[in-house]
Backbone bond lengths (Angstrom), bond angles and torsions (degrees), N, CA, C in turn:
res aa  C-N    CA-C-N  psi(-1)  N-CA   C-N-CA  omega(-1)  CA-C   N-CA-C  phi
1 X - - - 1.463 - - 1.529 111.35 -
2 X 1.324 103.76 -38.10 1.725 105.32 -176.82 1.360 111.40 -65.10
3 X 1.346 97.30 -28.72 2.165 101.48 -162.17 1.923 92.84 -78.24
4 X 1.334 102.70 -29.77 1.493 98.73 -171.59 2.031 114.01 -55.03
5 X 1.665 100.73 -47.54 0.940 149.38 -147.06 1.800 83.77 -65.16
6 X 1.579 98.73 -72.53 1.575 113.69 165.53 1.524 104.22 -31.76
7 X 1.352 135.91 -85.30 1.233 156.73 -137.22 1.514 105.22 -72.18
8 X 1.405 123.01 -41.86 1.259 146.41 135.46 1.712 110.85 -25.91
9 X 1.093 132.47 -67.58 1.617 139.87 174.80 1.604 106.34 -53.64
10 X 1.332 111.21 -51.68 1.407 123.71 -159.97 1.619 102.26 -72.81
11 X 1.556 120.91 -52.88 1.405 124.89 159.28 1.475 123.68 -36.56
12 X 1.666 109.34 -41.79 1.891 114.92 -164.81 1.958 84.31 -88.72
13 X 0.954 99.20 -27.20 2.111 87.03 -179.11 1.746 119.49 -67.82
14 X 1.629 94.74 -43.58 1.298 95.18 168.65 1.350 144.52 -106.60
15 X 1.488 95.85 26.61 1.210 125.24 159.42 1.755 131.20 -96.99
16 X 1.901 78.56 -13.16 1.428 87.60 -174.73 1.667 103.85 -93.95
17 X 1.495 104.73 -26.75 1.695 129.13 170.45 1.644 102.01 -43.12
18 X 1.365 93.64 -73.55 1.530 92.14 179.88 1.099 144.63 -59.62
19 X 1.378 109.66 -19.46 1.673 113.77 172.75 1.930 104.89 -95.05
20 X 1.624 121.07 -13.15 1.277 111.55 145.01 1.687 126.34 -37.56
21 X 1.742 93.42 -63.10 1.595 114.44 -174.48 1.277 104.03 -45.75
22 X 1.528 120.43 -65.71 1.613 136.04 -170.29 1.704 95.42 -46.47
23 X 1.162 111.89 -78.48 2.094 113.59 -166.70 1.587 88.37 -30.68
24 X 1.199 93.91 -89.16 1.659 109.18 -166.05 1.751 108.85 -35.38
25 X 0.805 134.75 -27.87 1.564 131.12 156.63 1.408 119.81 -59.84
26 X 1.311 111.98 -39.63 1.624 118.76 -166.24 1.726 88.31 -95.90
27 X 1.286 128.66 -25.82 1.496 116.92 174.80 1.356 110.89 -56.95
28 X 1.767 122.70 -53.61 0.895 128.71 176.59 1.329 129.07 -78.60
29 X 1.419 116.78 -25.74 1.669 89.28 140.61 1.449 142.46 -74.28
30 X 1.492 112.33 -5.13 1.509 123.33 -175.80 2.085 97.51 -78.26
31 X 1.530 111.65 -29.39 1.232 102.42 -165.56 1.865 101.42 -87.70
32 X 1.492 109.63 -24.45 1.118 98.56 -151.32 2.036 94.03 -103.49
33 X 1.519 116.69 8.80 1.573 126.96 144.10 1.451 95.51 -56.78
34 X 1.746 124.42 -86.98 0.944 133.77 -157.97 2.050 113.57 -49.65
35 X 1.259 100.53 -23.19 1.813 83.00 170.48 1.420 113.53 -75.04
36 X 1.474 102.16 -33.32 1.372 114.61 -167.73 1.780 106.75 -59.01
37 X 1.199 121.97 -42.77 1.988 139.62 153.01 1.281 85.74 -36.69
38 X 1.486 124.02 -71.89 1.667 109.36 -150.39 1.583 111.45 -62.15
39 X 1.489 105.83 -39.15 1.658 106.47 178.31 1.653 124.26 -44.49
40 X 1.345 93.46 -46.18 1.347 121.41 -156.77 1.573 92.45 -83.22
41 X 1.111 146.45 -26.28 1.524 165.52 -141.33 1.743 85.63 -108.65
42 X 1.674 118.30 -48.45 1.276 116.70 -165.06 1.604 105.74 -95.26
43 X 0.983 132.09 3.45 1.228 146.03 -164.33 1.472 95.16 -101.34
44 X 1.284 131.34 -49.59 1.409 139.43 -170.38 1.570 118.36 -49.81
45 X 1.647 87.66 -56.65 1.675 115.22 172.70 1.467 125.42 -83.72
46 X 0.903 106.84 -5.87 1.626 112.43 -173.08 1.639 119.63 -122.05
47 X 1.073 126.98 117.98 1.529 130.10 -172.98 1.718 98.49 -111.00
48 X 1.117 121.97 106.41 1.007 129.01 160.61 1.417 141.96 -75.85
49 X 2.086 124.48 56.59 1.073 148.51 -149.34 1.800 108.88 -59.83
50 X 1.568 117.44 116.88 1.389 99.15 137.46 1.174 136.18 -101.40
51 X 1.390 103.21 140.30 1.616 131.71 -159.49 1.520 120.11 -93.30
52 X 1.281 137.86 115.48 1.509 133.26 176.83 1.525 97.79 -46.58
53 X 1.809 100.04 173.90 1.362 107.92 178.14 1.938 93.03 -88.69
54 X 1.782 100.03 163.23 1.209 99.49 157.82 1.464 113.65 -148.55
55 X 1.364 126.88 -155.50 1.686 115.19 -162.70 1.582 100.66 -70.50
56 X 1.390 124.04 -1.00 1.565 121.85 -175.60 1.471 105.82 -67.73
57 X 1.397 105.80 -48.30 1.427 127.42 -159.62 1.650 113.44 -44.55
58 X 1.214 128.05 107.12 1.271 157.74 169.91 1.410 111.11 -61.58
59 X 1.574 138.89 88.29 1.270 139.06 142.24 1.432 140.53 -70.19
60 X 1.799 103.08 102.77 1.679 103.72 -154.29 1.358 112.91 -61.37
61 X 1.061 133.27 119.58 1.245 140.56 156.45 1.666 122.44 -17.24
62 X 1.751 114.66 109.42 1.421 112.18 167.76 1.067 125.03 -103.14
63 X 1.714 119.20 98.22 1.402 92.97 171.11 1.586 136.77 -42.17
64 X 1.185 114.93 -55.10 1.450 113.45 177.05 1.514 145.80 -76.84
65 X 1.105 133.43 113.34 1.208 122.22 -145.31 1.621 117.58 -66.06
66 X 1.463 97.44 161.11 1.516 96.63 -133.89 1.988 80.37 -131.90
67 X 1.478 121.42 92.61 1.361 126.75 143.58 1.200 126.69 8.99
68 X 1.053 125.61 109.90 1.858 141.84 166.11 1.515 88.44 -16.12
69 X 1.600 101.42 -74.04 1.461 119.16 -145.84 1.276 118.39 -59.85
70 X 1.380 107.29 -12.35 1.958 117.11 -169.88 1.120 105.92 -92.19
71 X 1.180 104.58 129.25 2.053 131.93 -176.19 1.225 102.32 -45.44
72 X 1.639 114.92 -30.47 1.747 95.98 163.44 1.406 141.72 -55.32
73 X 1.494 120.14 -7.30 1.371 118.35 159.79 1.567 121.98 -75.31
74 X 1.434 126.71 -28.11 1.138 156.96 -177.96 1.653 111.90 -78.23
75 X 1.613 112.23 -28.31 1.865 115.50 173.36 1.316 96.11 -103.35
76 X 1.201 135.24 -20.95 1.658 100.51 156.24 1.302 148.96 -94.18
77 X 1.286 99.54 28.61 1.414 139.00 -162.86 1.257 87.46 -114.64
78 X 1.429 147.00 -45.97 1.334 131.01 -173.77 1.395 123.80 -71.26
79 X 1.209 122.83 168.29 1.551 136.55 174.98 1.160 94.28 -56.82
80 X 1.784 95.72 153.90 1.906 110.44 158.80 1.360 72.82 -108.81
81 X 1.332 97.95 170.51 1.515 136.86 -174.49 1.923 99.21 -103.44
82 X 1.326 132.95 -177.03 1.207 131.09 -142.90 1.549 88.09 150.93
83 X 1.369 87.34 117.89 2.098 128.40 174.25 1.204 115.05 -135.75
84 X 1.477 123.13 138.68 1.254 131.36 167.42 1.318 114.99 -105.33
85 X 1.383 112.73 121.50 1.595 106.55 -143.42 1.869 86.71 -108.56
86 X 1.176 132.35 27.69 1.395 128.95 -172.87 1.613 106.80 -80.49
87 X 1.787 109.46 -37.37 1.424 102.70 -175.40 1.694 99.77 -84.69
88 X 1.181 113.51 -41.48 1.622 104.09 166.63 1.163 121.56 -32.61
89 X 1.225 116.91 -71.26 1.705 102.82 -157.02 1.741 105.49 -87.38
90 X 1.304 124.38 33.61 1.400 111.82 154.71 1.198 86.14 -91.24
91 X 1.628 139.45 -48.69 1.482 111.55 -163.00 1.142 121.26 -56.70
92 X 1.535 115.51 -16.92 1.391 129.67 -146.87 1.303 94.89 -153.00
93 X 1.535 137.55 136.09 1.606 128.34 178.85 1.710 99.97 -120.95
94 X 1.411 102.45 -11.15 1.844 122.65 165.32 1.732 116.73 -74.94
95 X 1.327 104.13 -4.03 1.358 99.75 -163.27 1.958 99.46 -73.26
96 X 1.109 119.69 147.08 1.308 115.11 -169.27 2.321 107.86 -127.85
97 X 1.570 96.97 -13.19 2.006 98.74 -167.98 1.494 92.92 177.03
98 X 1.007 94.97 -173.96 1.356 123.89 173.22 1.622 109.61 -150.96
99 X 1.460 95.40 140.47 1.729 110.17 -165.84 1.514 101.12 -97.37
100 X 0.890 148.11 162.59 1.740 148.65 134.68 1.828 100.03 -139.28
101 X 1.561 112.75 130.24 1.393 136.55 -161.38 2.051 83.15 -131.51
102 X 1.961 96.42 110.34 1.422 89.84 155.64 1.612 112.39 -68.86
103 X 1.727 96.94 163.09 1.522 132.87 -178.40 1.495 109.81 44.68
104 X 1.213 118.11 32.20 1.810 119.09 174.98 1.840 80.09 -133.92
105 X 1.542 116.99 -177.71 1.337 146.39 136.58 0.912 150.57 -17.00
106 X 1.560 104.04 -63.04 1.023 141.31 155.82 1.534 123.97 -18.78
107 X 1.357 114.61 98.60 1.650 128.95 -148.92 1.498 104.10 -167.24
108 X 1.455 123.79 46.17 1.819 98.45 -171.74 1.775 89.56 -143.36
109 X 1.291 95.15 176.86 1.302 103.17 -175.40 1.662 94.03 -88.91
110 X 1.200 113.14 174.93 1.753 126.91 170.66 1.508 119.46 -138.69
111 X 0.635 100.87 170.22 1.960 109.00 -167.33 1.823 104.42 -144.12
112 X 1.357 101.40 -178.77 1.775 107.43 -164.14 1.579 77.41 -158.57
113 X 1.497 91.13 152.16 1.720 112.87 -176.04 1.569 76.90 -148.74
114 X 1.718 101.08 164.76 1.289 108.10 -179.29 1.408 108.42 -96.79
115 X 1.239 125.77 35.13 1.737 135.02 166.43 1.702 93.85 -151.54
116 X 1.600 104.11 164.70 1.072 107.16 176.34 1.921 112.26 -114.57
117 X 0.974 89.09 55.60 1.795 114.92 -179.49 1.203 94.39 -132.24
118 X 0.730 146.24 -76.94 1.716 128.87 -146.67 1.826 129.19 -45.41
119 X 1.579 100.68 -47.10 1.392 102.92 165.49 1.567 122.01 -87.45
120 X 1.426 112.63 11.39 1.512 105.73 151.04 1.443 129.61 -61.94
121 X 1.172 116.86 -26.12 0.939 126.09 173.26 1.636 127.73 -136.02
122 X 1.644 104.69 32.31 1.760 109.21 177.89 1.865 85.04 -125.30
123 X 0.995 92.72 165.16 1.533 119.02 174.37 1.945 116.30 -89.15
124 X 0.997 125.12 128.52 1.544 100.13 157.31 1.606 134.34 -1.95
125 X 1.904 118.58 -55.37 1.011 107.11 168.85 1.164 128.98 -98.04
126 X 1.151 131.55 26.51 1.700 159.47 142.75 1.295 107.46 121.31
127 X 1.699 124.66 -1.35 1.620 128.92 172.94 1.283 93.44 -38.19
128 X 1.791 80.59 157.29 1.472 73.08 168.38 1.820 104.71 -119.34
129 X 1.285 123.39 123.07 1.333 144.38 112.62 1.405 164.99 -117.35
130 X 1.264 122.19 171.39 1.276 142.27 -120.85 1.954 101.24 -80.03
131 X 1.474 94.42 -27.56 2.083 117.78 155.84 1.419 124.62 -51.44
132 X 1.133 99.65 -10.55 1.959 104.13 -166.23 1.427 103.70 26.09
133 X 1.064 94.78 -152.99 1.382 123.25 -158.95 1.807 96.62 -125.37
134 X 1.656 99.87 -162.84 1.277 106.23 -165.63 1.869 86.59 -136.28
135 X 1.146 117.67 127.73 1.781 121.68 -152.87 1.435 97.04 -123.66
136 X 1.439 108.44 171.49 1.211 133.01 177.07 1.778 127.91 -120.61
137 X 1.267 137.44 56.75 0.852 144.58 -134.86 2.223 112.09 -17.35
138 X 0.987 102.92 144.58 1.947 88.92 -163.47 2.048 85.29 -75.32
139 X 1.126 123.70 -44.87 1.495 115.90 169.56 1.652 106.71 -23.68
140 X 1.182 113.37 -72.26 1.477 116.23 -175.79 1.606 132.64 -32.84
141 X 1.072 136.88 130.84 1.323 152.13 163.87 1.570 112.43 -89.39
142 X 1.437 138.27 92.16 1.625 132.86 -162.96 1.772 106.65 -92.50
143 X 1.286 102.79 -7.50 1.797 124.57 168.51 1.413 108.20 -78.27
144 X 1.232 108.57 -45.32 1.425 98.57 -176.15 1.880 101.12 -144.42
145 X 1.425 110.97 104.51 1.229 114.66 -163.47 1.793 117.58 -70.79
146 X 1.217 111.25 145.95 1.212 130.11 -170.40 1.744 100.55 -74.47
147 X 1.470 104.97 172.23 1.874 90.81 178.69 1.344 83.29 -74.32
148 X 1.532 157.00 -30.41 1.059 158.03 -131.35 1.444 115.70 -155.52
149 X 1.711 123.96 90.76 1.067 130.59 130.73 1.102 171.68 13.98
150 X 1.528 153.31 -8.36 1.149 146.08 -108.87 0.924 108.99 -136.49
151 X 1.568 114.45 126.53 1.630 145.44 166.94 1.694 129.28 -80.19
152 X 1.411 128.49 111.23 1.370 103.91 179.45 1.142 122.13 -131.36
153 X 1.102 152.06 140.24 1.791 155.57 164.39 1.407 131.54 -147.99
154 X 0.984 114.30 127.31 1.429 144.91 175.62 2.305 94.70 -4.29
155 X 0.954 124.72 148.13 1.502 137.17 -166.30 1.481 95.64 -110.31
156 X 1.048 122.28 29.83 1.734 120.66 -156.21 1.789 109.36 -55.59
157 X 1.181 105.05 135.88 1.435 98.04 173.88 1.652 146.67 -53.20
158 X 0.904 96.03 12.92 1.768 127.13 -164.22 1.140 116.07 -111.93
159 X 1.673 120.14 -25.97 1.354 131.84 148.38 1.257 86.49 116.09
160 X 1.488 135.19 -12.04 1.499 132.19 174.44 1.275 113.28 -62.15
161 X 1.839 129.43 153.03 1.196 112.53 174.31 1.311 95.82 96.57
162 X 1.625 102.94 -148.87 1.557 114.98 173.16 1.217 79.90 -122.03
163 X 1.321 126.66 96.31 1.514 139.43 152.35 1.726 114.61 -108.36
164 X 1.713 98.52 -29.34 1.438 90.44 170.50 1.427 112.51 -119.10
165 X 1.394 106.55 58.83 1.505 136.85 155.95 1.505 97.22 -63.95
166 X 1.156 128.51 -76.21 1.085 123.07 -136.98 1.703 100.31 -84.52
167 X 1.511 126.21 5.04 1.241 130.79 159.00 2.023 101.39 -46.23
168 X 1.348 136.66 -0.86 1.177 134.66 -145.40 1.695 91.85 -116.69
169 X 1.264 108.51 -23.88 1.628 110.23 163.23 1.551 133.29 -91.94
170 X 1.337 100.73 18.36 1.494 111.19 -161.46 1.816 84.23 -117.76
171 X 1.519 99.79 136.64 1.356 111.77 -168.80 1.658 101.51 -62.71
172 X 1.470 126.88 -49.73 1.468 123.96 -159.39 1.921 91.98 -62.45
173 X 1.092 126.89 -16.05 1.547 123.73 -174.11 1.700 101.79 -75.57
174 X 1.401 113.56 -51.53 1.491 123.93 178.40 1.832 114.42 -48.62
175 X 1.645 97.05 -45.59 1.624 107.78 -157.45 1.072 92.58 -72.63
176 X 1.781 152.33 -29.61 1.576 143.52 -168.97 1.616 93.49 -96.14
177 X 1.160 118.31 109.99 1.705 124.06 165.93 1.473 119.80 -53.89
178 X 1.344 112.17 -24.87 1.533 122.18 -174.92 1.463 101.22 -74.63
179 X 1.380 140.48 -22.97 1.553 121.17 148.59 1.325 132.68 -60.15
180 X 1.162 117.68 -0.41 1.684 125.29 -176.89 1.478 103.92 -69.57
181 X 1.226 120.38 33.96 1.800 108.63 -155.04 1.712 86.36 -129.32
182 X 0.848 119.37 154.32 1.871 130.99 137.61 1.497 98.27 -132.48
183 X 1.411 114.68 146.10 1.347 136.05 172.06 1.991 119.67 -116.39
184 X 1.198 134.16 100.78 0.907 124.48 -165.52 1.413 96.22 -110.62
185 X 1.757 123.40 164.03 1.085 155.62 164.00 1.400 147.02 -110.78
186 X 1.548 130.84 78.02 1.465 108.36 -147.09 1.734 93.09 -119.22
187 X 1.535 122.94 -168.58 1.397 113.07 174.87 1.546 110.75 -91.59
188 X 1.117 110.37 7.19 1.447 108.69 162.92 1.806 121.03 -107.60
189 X 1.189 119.01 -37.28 1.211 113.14 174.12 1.765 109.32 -152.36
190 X 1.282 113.69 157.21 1.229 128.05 162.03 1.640 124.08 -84.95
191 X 1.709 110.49 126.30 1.825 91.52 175.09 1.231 116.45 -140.45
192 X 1.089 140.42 175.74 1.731 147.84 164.90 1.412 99.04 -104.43
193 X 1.236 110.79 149.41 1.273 125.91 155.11 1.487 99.17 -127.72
194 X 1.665 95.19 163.13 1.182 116.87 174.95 1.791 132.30 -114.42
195 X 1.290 129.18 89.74 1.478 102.12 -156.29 1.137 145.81 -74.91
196 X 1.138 139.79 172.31 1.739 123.50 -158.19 1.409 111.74 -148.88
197 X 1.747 127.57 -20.01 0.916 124.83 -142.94 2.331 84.17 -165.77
198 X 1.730 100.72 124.03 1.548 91.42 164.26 1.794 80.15 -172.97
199 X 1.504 87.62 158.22 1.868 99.01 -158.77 1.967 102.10 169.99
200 X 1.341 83.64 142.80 1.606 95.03 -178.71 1.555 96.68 -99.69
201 X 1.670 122.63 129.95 1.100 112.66 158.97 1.616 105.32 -144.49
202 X 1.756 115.01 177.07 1.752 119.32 -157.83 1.873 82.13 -74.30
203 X 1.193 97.62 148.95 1.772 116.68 -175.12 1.671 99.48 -56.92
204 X 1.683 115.14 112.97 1.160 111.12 155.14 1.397 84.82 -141.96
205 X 1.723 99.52 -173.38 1.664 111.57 -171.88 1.340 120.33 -118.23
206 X 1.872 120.46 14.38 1.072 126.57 -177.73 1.209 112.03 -52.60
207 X 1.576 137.95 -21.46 1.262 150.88 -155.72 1.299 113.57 -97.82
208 X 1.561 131.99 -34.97 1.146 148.14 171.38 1.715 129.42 -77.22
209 X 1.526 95.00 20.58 1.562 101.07 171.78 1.479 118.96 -63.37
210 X 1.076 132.58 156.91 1.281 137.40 -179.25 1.659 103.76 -115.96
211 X 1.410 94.40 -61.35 1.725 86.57 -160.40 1.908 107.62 -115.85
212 X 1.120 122.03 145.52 1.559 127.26 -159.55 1.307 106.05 -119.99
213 X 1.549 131.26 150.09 0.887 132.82 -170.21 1.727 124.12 -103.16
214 X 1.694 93.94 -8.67 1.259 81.50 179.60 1.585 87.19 -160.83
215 X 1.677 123.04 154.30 1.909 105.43 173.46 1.825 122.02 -62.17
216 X 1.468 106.93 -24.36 1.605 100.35 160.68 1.430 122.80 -57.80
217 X 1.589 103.42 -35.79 1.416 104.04 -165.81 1.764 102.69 -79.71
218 X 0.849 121.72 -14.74 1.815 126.83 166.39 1.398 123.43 -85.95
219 X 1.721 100.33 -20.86 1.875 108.28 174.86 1.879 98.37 -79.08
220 X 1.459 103.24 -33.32 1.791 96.71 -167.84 1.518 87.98 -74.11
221 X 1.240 140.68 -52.75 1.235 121.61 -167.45 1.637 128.84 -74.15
222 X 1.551 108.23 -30.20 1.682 106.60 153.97 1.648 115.57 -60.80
223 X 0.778 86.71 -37.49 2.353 84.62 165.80 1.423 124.85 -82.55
224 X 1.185 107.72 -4.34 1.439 123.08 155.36 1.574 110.84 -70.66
225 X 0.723 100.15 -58.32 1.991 126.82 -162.56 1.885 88.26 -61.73
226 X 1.556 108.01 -60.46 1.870 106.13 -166.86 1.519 85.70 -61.32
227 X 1.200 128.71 -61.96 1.519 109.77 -158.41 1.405 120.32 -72.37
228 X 1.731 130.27 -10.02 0.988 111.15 108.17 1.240 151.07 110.48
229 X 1.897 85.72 -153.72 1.381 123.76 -162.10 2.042 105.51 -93.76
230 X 1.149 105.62 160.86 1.469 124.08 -171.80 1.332 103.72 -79.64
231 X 2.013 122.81 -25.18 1.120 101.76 -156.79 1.691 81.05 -130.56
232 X 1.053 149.39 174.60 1.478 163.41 123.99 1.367 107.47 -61.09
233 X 1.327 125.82 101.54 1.627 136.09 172.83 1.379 95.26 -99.23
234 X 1.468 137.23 -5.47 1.396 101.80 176.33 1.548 145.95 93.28
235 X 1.414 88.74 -10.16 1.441 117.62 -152.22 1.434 124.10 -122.61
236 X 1.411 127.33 84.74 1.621 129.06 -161.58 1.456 115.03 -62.83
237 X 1.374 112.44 -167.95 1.199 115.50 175.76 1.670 115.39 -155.47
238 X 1.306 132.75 133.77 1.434 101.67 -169.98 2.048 91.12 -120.49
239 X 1.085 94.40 -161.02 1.945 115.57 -166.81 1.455 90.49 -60.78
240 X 1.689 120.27 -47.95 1.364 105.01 -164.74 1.402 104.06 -77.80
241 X 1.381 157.18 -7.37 1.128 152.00 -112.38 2.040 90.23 -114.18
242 X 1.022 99.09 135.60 1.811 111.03 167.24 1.391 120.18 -93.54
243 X 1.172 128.65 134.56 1.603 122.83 -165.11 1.687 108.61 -132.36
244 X 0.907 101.21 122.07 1.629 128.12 -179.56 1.710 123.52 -83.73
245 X 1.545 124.45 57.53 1.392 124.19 -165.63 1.923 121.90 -91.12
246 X 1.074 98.93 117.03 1.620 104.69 178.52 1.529 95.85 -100.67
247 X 1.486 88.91 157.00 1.212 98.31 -170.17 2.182 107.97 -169.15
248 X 1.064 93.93 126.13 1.842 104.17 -165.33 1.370 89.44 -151.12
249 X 1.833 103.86 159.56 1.552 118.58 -163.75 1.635 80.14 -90.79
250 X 1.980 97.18 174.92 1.491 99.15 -156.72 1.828 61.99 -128.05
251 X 1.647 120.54 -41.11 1.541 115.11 166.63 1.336 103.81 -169.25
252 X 1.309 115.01 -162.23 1.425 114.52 -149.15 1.478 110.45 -59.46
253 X 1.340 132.87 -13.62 1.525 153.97 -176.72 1.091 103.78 -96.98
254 X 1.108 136.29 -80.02 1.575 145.77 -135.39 1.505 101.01 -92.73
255 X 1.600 109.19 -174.20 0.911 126.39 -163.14 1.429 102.10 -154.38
256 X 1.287 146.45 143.70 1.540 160.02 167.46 1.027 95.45 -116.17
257 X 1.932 117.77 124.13 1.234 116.13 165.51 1.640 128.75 -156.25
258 X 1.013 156.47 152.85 1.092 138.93 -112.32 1.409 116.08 -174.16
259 X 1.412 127.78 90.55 1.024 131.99 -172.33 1.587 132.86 -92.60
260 X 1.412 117.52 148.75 1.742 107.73 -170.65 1.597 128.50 -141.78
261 X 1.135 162.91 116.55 1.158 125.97 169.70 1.299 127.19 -95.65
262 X 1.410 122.03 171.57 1.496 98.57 171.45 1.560 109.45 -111.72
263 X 1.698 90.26 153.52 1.203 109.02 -170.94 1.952 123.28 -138.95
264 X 1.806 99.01 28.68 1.171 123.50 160.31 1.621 103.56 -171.79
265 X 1.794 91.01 149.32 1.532 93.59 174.41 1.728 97.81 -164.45
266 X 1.324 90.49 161.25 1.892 105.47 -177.41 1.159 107.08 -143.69
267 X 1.444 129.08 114.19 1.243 136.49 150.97 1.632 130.21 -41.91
268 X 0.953 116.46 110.42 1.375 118.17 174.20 1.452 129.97 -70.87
């Protein structure tokens, strides 16, 4: 009677396991259909233009000299990108740019809430699911940039989001130089970045500083960041330099993350 009794418990647990597993599967595919609507919803309305340079165009200053051979002569030579953010932000009055990350996905507009909870779990049009969105750290100022940057969203398995973030640890992503780029879009200016720094590490927040206390104290931590990184890009950084960091889980531990500076921009 006892063993039944047992066997009986052990059956109602993993029965109860499994119909946990099942919801929560069908939740997450029910949320991550519905981003896929929102993308596709933003895709309709939104033309995402690249634009030649013109006399606006802003070339950041390197101090250090910078090699024939390095892809940095070749990314400021490329297009900025250019959004009209008028049909956006009625859907959205949070909407703040639009991101585009060569050789990943990465193509959507982003928004800022004044905590960094809310679009973990709202959508672009403020639904709420479990996909978020793609954010702007609420620390951040995108008018007037911080030495430090930072972008974040969910790694979702679907590649939506920053899900194909972590395409940035996979060697064929490293070997084409023409992904070293992010291109952002805001209603004040257009910019390139350049990247310097990308690496999976266990979730801490040394990386997510915003504001520095002194230009050594931002040189020890950008030399933190190159050494690092998974790949050697080659690519310095000095006191004046602005840095652009995304950052999404790779899984329940880790962290995927991805560092940039910029090194063109145009006022709009």
């Amino acid at each position: 009677m006892k063993k039944k009794i047992i066997l009986l418990i052990i059956i109602i647990i993993c029965i109860i396991g499994l119909t946990f597993s099942i919801t929560n599967i069908i939740k997450w595919k029910d949320d991550s259909n519905k981003t896929k609507i929102q993308i596709e919803k933003i895709k309709e309305i939104i033309e995402v233009k690249e634009i030649k340079d013109t006399e606006k165009v802003e070339i950041i200053e390197q101090k250090e000299e910078i090699k024939k051979s390095n892809p940095y002569w070749d990314y400021i030579k490329m297009n900025l990108i250019n959004v009209d953010f008028k049909e956006l932000k009625k859907i959205n009055n949070n909407t703040k740019g639009w991101i585009k990350v060569n050789g990943t996905n990465i193509n959507y507009p982003f928004v800022q809430y004044k905590n960094n909870k809310y679009y973990l779990n709202h959508s672009f049009d403020k639904s709420y699911n479990s996909a978020g969105w793609v954010f702007l750290d609420y620390r951040n100022n995108i008018n007037n940039l911080d030495k430090n940057t930072i972008i974040y969203a969910h790694g979702r398995y679907d590649q939506t989001m920053f899900g194909s973030l972590k395409n940035i640890l996979k060697s064929n992503w490293f070997k084409n130089s023409n992904n070293y780029v992010v291109k952002l879009s805001t209603e004040k200016e257009n910019t390139l970045w350049q990247v310097f720094s990308v690496y999976r590490i266990p979730t801490t927040n040394d990386y997510i500083k915003v504001k520095f206390n002194s230009n050594e104290e931002f040189i020890n931590w950008t030399n933190m960041l190159i050494k690092r990184s998974s790949y050697n890009f080659n690519t310095k950084v000095n006191e004046n330099d602005k840095i652009l960091t995304l950052s999404t889980c790779y899984n329940d531990n880790d962290k995927v993350v991805m560092h940039a500076k910029l090194i063109k921009k145009e006022a709009r």
